[in-house]
CHARMM-style PDB file with segment names, atoms N, HN, CA, C and O in Angstrom:
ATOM      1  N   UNK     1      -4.883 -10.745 -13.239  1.00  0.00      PROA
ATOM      2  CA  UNK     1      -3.583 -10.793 -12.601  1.00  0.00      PROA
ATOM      3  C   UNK     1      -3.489 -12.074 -11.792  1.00  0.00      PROA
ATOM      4  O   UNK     1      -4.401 -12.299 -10.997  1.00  0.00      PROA
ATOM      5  N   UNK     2      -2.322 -13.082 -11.925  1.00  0.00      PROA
ATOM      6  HN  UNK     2      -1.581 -12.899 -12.572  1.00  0.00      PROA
ATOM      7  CA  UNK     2      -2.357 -13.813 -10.908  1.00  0.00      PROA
ATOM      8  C   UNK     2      -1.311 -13.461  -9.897  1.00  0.00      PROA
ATOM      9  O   UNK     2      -0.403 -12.679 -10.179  1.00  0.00      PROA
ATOM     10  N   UNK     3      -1.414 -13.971  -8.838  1.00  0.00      PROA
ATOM     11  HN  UNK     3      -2.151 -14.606  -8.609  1.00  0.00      PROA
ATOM     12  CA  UNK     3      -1.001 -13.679  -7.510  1.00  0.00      PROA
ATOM     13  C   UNK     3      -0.063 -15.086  -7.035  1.00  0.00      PROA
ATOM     14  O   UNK     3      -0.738 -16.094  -6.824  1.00  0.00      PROA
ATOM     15  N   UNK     4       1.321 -15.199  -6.871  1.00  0.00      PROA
ATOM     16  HN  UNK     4       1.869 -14.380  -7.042  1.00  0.00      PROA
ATOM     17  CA  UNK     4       1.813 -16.579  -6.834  1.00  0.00      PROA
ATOM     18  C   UNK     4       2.240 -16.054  -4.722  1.00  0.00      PROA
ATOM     19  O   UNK     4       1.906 -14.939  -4.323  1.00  0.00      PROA
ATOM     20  N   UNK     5       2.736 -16.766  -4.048  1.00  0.00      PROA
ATOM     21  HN  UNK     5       3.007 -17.672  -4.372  1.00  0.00      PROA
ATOM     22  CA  UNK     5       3.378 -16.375  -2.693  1.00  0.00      PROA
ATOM     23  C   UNK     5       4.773 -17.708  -2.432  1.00  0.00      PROA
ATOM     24  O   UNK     5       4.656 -18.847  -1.979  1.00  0.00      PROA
ATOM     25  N   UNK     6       6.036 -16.969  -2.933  1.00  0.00      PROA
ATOM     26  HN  UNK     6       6.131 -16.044  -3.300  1.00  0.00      PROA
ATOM     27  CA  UNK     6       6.610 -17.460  -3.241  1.00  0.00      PROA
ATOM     28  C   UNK     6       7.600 -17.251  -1.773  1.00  0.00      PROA
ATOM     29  O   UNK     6       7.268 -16.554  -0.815  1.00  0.00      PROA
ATOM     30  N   UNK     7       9.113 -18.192  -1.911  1.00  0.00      PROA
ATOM     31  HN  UNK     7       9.383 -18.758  -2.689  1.00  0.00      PROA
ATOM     32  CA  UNK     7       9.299 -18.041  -0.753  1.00  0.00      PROA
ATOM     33  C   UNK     7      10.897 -17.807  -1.230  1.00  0.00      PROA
ATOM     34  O   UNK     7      11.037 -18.252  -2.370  1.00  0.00      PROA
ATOM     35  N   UNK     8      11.947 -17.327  -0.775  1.00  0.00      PROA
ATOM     36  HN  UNK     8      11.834 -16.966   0.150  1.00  0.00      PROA
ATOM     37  CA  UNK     8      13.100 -16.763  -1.081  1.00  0.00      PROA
ATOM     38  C   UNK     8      13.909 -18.519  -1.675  1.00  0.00      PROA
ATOM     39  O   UNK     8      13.796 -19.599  -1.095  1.00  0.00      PROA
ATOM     40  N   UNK     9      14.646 -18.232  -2.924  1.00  0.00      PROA
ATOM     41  HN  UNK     9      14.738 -17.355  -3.395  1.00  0.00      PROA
ATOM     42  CA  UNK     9      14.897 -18.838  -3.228  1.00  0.00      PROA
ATOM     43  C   UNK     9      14.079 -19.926  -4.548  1.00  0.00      PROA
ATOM     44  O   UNK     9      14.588 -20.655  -5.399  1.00  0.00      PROA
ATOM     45  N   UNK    10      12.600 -19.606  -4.217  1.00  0.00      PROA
ATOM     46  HN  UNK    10      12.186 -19.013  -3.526  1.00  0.00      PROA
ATOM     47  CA  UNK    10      11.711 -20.128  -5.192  1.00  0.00      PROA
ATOM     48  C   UNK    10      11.691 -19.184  -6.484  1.00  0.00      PROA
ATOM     49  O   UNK    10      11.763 -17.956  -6.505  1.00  0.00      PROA
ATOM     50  N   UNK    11      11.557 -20.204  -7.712  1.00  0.00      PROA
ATOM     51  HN  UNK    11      11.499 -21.202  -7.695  1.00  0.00      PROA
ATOM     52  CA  UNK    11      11.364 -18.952  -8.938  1.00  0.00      PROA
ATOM     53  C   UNK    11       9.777 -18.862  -9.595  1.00  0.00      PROA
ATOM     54  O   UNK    11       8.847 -19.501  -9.104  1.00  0.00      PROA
ATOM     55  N   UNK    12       9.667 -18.212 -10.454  1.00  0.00      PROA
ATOM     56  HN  UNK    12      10.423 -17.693 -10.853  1.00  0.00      PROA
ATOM     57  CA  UNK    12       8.590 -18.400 -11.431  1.00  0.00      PROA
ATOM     58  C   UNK    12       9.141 -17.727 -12.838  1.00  0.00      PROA
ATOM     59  O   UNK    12       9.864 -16.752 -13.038  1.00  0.00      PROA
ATOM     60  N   UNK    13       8.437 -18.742 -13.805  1.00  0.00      PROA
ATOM     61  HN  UNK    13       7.850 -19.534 -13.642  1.00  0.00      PROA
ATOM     62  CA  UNK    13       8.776 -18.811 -15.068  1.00  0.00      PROA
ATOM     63  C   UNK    13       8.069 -18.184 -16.073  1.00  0.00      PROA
ATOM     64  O   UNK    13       6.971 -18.729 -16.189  1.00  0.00      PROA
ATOM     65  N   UNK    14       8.188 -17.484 -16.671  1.00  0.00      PROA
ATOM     66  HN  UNK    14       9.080 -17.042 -16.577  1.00  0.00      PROA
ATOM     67  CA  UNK    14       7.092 -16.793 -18.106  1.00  0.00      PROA
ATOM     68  C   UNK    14       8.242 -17.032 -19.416  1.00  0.00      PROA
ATOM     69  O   UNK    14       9.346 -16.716 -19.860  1.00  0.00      PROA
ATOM     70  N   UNK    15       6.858 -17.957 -19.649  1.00  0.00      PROA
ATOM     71  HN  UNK    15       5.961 -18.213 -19.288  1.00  0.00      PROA
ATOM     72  CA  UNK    15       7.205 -18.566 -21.347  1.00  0.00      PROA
ATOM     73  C   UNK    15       6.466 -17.631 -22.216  1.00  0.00      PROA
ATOM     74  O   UNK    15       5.302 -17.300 -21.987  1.00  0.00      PROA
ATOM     75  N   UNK    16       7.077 -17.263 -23.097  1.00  0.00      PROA
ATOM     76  HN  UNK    16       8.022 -17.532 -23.284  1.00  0.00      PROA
ATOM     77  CA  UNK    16       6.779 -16.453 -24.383  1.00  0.00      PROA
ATOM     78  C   UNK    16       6.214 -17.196 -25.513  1.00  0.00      PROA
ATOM     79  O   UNK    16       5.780 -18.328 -25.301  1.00  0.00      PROA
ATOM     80  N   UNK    17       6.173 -16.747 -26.559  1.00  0.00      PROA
ATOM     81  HN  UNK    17       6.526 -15.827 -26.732  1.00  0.00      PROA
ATOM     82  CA  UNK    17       5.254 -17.752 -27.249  1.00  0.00      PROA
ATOM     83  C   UNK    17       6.639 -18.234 -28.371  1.00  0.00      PROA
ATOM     84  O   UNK    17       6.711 -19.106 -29.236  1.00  0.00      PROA
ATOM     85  N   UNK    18       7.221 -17.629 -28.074  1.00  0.00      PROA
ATOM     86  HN  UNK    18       7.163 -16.920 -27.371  1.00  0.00      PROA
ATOM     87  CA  UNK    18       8.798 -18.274 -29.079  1.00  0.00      PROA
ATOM     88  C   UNK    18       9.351 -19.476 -28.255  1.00  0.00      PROA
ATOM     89  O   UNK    18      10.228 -20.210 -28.710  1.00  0.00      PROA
ATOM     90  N   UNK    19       8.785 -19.647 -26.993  1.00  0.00      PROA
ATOM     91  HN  UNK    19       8.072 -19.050 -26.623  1.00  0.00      PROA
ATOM     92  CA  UNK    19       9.476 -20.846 -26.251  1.00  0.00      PROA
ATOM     93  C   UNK    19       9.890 -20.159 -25.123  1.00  0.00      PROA
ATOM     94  O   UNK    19       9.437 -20.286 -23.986  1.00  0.00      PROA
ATOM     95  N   UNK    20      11.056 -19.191 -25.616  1.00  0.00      PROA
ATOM     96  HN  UNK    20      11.424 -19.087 -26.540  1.00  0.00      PROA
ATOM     97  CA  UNK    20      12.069 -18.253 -24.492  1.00  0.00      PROA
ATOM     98  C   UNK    20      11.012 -18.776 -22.671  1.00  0.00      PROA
ATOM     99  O   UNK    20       9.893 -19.026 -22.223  1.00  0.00      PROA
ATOM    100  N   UNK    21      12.067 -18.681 -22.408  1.00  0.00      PROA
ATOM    101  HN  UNK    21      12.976 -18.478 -22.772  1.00  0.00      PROA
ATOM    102  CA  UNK    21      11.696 -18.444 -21.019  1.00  0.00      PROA
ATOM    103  C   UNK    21      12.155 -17.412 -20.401  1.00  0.00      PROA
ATOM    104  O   UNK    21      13.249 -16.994 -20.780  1.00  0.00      PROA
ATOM    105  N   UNK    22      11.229 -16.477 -18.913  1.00  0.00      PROA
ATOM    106  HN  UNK    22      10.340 -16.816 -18.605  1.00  0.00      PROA
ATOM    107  CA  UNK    22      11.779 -15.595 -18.095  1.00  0.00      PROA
ATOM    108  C   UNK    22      11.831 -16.418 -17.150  1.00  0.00      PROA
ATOM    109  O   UNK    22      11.239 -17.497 -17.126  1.00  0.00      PROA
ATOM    110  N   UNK    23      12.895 -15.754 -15.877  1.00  0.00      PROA
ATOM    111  HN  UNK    23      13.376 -14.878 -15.896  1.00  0.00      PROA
ATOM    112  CA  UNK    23      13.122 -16.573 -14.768  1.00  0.00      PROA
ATOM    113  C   UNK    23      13.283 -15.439 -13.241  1.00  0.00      PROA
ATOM    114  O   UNK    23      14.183 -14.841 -12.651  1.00  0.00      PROA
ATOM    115  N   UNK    24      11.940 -15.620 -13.134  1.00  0.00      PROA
ATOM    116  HN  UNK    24      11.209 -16.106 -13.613  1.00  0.00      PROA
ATOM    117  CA  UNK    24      11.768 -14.728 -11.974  1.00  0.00      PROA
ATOM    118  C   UNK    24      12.489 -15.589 -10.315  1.00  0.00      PROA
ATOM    119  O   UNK    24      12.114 -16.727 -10.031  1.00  0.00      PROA
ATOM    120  N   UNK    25      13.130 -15.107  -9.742  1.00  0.00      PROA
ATOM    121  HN  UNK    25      13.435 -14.183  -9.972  1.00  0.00      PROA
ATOM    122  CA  UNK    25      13.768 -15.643  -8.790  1.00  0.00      PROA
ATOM    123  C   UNK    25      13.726 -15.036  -7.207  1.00  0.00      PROA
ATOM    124  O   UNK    25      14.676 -14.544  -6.598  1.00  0.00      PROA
ATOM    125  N   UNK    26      12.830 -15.154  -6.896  1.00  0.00      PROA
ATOM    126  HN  UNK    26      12.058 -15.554  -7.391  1.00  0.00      PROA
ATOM    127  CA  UNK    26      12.907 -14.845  -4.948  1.00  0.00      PROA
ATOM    128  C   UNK    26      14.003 -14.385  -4.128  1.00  0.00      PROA
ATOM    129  O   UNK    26      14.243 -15.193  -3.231  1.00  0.00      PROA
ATOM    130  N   UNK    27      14.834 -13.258  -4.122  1.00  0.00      PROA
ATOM    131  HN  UNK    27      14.640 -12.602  -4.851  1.00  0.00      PROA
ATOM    132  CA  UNK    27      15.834 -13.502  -3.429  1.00  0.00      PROA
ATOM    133  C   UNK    27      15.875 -12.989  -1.820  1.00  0.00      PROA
ATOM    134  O   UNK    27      16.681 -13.389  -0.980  1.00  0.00      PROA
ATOM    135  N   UNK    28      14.949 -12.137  -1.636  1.00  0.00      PROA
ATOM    136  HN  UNK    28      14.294 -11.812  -2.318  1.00  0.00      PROA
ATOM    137  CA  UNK    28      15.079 -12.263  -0.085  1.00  0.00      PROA
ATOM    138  C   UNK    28      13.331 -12.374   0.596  1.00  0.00      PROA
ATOM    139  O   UNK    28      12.366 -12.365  -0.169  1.00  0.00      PROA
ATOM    140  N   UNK    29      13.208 -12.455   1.811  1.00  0.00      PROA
ATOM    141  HN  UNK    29      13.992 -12.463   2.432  1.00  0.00      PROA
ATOM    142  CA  UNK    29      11.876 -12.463   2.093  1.00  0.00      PROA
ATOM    143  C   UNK    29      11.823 -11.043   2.894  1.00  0.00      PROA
ATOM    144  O   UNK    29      12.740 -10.263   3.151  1.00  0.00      PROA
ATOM    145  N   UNK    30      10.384 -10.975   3.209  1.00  0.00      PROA
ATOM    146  HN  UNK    30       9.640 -11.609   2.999  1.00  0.00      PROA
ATOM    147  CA  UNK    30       9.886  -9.440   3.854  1.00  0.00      PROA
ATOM    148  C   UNK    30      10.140 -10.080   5.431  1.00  0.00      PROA
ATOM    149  O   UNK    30      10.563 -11.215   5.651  1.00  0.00      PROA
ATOM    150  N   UNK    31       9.712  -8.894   6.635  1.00  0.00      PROA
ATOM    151  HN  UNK    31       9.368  -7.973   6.456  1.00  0.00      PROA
ATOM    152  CA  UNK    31      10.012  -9.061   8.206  1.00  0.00      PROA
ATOM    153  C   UNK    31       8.568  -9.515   8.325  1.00  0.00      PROA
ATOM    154  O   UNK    31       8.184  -9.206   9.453  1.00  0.00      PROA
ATOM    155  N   UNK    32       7.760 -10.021   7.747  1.00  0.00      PROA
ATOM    156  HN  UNK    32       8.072 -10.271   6.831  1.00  0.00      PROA
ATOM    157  CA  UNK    32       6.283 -10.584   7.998  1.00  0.00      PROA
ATOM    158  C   UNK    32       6.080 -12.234   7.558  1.00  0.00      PROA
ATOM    159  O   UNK    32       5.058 -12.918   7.507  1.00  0.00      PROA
ATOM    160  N   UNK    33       7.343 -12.522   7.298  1.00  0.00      PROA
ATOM    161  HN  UNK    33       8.174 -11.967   7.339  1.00  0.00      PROA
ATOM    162  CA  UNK    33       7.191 -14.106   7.475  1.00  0.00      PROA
ATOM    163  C   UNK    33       7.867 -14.714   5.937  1.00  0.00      PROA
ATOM    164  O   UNK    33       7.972 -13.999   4.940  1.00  0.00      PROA
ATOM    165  N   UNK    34       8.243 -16.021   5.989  1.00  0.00      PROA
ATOM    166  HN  UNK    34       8.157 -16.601   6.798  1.00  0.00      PROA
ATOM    167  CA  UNK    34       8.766 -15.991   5.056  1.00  0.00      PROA
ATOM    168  C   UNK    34       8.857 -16.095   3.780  1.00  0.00      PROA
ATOM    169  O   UNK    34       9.866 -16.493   3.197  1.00  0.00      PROA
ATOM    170  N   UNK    35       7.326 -15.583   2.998  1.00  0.00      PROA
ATOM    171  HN  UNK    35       6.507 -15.259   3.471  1.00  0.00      PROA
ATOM    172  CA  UNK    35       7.434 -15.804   1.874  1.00  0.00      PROA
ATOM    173  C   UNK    35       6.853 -14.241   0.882  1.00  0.00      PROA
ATOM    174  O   UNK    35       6.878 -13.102   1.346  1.00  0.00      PROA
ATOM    175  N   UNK    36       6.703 -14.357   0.445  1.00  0.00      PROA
ATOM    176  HN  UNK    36       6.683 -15.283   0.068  1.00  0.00      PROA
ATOM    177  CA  UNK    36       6.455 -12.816  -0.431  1.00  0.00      PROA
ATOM    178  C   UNK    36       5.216 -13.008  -1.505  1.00  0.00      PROA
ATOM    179  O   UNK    36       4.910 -14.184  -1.702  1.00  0.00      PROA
ATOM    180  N   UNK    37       4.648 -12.257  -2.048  1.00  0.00      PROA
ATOM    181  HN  UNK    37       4.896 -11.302  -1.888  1.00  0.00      PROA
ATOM    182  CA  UNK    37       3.682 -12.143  -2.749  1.00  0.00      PROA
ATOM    183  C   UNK    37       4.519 -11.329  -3.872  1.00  0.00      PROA
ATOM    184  O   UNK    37       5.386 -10.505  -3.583  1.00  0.00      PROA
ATOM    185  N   UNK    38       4.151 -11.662  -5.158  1.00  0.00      PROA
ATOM    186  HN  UNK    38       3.447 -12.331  -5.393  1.00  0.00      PROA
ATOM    187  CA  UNK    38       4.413 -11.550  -6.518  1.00  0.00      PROA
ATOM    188  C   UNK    38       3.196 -11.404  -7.582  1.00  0.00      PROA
ATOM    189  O   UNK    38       2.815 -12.526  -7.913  1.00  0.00      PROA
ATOM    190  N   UNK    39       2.530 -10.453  -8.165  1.00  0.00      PROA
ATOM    191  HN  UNK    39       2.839  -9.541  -7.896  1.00  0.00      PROA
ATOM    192  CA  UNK    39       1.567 -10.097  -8.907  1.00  0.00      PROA
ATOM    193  C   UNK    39       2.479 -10.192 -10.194  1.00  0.00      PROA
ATOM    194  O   UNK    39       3.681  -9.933 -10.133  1.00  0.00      PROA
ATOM    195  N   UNK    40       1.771 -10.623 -11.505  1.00  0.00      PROA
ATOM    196  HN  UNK    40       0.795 -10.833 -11.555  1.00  0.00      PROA
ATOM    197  CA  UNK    40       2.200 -10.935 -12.406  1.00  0.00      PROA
ATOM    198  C   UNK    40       1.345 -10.194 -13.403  1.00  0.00      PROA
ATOM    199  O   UNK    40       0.200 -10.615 -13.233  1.00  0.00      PROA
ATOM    200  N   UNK    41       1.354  -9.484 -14.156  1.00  0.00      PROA
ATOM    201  HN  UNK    41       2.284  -9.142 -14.294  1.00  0.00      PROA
ATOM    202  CA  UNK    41      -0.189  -9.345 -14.926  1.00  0.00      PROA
ATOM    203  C   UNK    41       0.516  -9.357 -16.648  1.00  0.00      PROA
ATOM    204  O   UNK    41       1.165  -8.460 -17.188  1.00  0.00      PROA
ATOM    205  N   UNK    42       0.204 -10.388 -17.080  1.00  0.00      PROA
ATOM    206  HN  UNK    42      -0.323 -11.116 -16.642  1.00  0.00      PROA
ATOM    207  CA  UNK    42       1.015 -10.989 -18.762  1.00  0.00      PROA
ATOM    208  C   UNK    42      -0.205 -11.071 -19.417  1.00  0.00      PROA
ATOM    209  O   UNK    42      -1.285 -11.269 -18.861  1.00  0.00      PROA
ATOM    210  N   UNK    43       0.033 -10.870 -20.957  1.00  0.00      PROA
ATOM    211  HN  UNK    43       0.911 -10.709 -21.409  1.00  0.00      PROA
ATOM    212  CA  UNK    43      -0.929 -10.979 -21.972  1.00  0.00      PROA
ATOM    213  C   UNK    43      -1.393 -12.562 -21.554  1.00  0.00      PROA
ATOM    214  O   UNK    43      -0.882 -13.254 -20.674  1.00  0.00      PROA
ATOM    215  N   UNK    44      -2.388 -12.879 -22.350  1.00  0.00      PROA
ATOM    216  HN  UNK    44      -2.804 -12.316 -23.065  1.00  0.00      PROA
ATOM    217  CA  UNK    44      -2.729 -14.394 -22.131  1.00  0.00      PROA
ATOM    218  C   UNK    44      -1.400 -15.516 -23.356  1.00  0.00      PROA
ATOM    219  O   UNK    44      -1.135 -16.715 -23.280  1.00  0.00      PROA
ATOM    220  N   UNK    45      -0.996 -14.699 -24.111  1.00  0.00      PROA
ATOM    221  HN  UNK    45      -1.212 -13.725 -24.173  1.00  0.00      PROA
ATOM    222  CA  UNK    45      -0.100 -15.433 -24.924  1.00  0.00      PROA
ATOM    223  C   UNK    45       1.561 -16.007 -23.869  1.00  0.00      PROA
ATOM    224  O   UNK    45       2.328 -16.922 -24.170  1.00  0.00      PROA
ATOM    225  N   UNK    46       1.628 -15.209 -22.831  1.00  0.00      PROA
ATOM    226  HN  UNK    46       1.005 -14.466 -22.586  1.00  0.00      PROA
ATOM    227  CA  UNK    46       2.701 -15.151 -22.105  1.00  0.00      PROA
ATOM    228  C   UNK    46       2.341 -16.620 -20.832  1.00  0.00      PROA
ATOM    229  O   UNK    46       1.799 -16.496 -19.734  1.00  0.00      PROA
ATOM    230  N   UNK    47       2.676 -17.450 -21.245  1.00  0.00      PROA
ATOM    231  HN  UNK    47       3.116 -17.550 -22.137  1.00  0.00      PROA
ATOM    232  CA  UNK    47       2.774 -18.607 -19.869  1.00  0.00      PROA
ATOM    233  C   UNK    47       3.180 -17.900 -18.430  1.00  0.00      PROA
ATOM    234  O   UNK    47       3.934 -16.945 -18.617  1.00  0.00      PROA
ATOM    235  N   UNK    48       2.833 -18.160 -16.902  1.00  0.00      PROA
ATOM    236  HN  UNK    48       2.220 -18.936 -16.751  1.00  0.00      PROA
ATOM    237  CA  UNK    48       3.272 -17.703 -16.312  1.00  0.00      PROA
ATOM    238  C   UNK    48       3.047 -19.004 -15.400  1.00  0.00      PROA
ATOM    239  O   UNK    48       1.936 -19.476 -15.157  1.00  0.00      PROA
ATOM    240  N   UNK    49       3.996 -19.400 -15.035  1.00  0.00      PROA
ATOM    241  HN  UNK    49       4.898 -19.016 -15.232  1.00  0.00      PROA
ATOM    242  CA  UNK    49       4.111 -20.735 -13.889  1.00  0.00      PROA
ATOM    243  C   UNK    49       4.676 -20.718 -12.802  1.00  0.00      PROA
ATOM    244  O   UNK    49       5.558 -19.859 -12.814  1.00  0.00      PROA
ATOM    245  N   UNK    50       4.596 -21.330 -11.701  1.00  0.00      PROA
ATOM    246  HN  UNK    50       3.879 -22.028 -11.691  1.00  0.00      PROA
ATOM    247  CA  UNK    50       5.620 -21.430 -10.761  1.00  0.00      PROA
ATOM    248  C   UNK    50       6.862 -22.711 -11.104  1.00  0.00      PROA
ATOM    249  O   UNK    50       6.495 -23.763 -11.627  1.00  0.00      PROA
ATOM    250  N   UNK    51       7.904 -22.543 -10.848  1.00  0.00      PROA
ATOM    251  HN  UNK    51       8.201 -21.688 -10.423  1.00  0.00      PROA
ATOM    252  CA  UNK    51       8.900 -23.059 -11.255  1.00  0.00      PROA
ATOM    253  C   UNK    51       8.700 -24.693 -11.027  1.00  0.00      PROA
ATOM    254  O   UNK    51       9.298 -25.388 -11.849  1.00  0.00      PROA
ATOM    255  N   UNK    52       8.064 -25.269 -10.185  1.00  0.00      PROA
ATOM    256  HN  UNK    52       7.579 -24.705  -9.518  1.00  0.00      PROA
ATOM    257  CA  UNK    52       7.603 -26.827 -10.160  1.00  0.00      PROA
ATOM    258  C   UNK    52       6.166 -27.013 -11.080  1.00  0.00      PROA
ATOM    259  O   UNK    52       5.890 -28.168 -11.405  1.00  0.00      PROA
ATOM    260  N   UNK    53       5.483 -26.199 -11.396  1.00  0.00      PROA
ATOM    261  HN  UNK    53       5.707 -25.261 -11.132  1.00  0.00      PROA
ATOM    262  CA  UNK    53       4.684 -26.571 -12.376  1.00  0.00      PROA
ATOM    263  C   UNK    53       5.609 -26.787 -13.669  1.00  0.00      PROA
ATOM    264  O   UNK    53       5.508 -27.892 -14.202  1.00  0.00      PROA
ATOM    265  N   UNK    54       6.651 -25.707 -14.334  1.00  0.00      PROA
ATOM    266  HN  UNK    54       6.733 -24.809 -13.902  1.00  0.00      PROA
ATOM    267  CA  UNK    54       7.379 -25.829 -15.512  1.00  0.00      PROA
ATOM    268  C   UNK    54       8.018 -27.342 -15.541  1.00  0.00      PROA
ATOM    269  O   UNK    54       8.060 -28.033 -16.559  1.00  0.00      PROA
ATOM    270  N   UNK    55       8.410 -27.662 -14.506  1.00  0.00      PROA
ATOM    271  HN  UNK    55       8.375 -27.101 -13.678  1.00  0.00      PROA
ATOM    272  CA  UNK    55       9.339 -28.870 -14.468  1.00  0.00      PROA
ATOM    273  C   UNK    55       8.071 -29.769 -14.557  1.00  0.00      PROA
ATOM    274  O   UNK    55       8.096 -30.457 -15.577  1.00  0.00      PROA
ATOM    275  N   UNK    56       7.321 -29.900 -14.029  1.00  0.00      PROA
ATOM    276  HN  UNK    56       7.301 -29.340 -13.200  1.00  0.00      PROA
ATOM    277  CA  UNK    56       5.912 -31.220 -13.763  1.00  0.00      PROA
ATOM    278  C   UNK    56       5.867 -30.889 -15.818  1.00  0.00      PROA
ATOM    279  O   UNK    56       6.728 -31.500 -16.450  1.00  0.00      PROA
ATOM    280  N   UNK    57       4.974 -30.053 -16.560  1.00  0.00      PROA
ATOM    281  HN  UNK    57       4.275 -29.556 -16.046  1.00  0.00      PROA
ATOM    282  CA  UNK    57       4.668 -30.273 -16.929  1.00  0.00      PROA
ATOM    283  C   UNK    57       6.215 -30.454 -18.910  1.00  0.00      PROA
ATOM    284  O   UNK    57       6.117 -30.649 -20.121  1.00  0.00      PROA
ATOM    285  N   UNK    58       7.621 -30.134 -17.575  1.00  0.00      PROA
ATOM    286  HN  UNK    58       7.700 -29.975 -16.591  1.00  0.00      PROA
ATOM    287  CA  UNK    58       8.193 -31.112 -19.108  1.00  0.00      PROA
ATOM    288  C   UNK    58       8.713 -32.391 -18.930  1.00  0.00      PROA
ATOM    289  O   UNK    58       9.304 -32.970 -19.841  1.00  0.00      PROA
ATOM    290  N   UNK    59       8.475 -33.057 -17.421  1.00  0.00      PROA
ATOM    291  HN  UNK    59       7.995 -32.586 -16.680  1.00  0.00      PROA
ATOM    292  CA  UNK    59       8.068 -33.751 -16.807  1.00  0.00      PROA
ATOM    293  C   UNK    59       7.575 -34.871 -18.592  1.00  0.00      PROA
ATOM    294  O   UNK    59       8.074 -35.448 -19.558  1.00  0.00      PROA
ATOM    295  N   UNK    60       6.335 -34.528 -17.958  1.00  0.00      PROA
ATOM    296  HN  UNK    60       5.930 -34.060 -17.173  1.00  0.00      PROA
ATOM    297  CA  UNK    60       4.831 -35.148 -19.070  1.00  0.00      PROA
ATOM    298  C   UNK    60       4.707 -34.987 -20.320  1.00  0.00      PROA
ATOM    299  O   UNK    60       3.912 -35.598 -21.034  1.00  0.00      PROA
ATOM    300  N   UNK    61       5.578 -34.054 -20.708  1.00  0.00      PROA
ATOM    301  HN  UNK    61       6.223 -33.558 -20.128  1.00  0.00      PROA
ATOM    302  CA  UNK    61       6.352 -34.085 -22.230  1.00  0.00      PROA
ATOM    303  C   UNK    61       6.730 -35.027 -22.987  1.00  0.00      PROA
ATOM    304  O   UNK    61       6.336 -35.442 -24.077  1.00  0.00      PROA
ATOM    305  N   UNK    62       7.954 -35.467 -21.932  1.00  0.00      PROA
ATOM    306  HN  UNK    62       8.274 -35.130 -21.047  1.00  0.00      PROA
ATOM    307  CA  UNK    62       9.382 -36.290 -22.063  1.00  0.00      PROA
ATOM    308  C   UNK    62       8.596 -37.576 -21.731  1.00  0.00      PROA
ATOM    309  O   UNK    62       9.127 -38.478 -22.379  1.00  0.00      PROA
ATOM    310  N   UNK    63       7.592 -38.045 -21.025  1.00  0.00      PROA
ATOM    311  HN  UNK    63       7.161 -37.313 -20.499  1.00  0.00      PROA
ATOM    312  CA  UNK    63       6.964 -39.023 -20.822  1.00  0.00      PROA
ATOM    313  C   UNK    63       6.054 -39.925 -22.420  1.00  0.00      PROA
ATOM    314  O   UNK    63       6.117 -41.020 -22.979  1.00  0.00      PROA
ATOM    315  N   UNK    64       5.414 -38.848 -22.550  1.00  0.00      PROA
ATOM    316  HN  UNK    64       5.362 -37.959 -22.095  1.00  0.00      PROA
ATOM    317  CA  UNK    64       4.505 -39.319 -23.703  1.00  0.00      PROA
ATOM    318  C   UNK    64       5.053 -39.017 -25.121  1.00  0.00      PROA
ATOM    319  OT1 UNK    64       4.408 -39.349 -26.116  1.00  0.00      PROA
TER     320      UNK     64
END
């Protein structure tokens, strides 16, 4: 399982192996500060990123 601690407004992304993307999205925070914890637990075929890794790495795509 990974464990991301995201903060309201931040997303995370799960790519499928067709491309598709999911778009997990933060919308409020807890009364313990402002960011939240998110457990994810995806086959290994399922990408699971935080939303600035997805961008970095099409980023480095579009580069090379």
């Amino acid at each position: 399982m990974l464990i991301f601690e995201r903060f309201a407004g931040q997303m995370v992304d799960l790519t499928l192996p067709s491309g598709e993307v999911i778009v997990i999205q933060i919308l409020a925070r807890n009364n313990h500060g402002g960011s939240m914890r998110i457990g994810i637990d995806a086959p290994r075929n399922v990408l699971v990123d935080r939303r600035e890794i997805t961008l970095r790495k099409a980023r480095e795509v579009a580069i090379t």
